[in-house]
N, C-alpha and C positions, 0 to 999 in steps of 0.2 A: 504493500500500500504506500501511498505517497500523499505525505501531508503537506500544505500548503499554507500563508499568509501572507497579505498583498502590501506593497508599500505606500506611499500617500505622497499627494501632495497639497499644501496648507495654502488657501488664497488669502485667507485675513485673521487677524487674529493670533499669529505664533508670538509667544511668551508669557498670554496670559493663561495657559495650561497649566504655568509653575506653579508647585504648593507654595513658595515664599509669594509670588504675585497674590495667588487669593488671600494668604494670612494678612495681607498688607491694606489690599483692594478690593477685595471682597471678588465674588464669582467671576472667573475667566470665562471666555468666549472666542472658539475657534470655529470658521469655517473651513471644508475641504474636501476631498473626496481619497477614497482607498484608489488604487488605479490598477490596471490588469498585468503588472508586474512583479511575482511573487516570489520570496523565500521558500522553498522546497525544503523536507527532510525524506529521506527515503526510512524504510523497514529497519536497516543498518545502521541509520541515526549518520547519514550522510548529510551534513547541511548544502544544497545549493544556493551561492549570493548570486544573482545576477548581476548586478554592478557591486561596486567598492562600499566599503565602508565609509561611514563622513562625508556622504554627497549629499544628505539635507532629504531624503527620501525614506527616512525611519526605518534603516536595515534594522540596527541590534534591536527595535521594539519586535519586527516581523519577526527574528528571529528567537526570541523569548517566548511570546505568542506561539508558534507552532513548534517549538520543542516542549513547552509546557502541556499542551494540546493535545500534541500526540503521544506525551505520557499518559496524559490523563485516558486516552482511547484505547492504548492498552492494556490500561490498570482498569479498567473499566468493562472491558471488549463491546464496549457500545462506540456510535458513530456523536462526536459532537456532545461527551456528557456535561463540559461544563458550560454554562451561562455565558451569552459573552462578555456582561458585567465584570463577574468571578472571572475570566481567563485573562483580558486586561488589568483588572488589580492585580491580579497574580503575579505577573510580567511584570509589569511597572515595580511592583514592590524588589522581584528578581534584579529589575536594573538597576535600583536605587543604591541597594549595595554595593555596588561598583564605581556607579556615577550619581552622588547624591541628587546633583540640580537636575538632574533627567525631568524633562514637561509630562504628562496623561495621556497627550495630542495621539502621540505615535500607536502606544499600544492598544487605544481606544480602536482606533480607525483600522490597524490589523485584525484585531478581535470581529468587531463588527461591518466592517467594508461598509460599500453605499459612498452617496456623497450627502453630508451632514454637517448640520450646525450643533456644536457641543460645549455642553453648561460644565462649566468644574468647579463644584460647588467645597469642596475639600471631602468632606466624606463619602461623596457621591457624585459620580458624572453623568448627564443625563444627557442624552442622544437623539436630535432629531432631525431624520429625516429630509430633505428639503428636494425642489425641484428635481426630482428623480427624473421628469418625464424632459429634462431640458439634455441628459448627457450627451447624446446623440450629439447636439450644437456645440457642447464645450469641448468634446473632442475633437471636433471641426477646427475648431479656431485655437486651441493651445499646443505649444511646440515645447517640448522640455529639449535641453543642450547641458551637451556637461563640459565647463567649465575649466577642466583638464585637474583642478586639483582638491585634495581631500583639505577636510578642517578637524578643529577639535572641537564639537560643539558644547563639550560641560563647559570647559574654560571661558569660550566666548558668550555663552547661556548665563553664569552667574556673573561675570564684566556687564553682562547689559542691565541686567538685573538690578544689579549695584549703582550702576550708574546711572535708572533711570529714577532709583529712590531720591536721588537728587537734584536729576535734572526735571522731572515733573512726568508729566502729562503724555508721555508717548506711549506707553504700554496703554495706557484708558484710551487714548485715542483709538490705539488697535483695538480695541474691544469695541469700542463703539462704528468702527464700522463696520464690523460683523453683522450687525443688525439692519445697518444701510443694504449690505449685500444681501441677506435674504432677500427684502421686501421688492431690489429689484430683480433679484432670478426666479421669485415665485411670481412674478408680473409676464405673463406668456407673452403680452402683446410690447411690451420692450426688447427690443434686441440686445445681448449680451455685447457682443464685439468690442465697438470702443468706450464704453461703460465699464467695460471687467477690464480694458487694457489700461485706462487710467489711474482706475482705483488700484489695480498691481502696482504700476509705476509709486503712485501714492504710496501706498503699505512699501514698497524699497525705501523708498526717501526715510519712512519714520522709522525703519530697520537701521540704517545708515546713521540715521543721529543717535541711534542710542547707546554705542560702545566704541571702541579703539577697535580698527583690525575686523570690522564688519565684509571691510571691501577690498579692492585692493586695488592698482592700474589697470590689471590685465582682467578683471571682472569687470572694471568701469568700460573697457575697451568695447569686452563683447558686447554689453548693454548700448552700446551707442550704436554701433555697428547692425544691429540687431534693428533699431530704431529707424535707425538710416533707411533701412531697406525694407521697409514698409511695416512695421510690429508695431502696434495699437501701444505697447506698454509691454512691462516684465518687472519681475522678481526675481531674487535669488533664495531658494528655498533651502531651509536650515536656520541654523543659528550663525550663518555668515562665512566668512574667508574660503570658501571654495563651492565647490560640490555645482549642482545643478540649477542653472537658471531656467525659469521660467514664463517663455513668450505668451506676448495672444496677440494672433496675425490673422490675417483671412483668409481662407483658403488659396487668392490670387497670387498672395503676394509667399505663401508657405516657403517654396524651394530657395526664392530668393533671398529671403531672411538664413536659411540654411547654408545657404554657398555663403552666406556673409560673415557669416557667425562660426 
């Protein structure tokens, strides 16, 4: 048998997942979606990564998630005995010991897939659901690129942290447009396109201000380059200094943004 967990990636909202942000500010709010590229373990307890580690795309959550999963399916010899509530806490807690500042975000969105807006309320993360019937379009029009290089995201996770307990209002900012973004991707009759490429653009910038070592030249390069060549807007997904950026271009302009970038 071959177990599986999908990786993510986060359009608004990354940081206020962290237990230090809720103790501080009260309930985090991440939007994002699971994506159809998965951590594998085989029978033999083979893990397969598809990409690297440190690219901003929540391997070590995926992989906590489905080796905890498939213990549980053997100890069990049922299909899927735990909760996906219980199989993300479970995970997260497994990560914590390694990497305390680890965010909820990642192991949430392995555990349960979909593309979802999530409440982290500290004892509890609650899950919902959102414009399910829209993926079709967001596949259309977003381009992940990687970047060429790995980061260290606890490091750079508790620098921004730290850095925003004093500089103010960026982390609540990112919360608060989580809530913007639903209301316009559950709106059918608004087109995504350059609405989501702005507000990415946006969520980079307040990514950017909030630590040392967010970004780098050669990240600032691709984003331009990426721009240039017809992309609505973009992110860089993670906690920063490398891994995978994240375009929204339009179908027309896709390959061209690609050869640029």
């Amino acid at each position: 048998m071959i177990y599986r967990a999908p990786l993510r990636v986060s359009f608004f909202g990354g940081g206020t997942d962290n237990p230090e942000f809720v103790r501080r500010y009260g309930a985090g709010l991440v939007l994002g979606s699971a994506i159809n590229i998965y951590v594998t373990l085989a029978d033999d307890w083979q893990i397969t990564r598809p990409v690297p580690r440190g690219t901003g795309l929540g391997m070590s959550s995926a992989e906590a998630v489905v080796t905890i999963g498939a213990a549980a399916c053997k100890s069990e010899g049922a299909i899927n005995p735990l909760p996906p509530e219980t199989l993300a806490w479970i995970a997260w807690e497994s990560e914590c010991r390694e990497h305390p500042s680890v965010g909820w975000q990642d192991a949430v969105f392995a555990a349960y897939g979909g593309l979802n807006l999530i409440e982290f309320r500290g004892t509890e993360n609650v899950v919902h659901p959102v414009a399910r019937n829209r993926v079709t379009e967001l596949e259309s029009i977003l381009l992940l690129v990687y970047t060429g290089r790995q980061r260290c995201s606890e490091t750079l996770a508790a620098c921004a942290l730290a850095t925003q307990s004093v500089r103010g209002n960026g982390l609540k900012m990112a919360r608060n447009q989580v809530r913007e973004a639903q209301a316009w991707m559950e709106n059918e009759r608004m087109p995504l396109d350059r609405i989501l490429g702005s507000q990415l653009s946006f969520s980079w910038g307040l990514k950017q201000a909030a630590a040392e070592g967010i970004t780098t030249p050669e990240i600032d390069a691709i984003y331009n380059r990426g721009i240039e060549a017809g992309a609505w807007g973009a992110k860089l997904l993670g906690s920063g200094g490398g891994g995978y950026m994240l375009f929204c271009v339009s179908p027309e302009a896709r390959e061209c943004v690609k050869m640029a970038v």
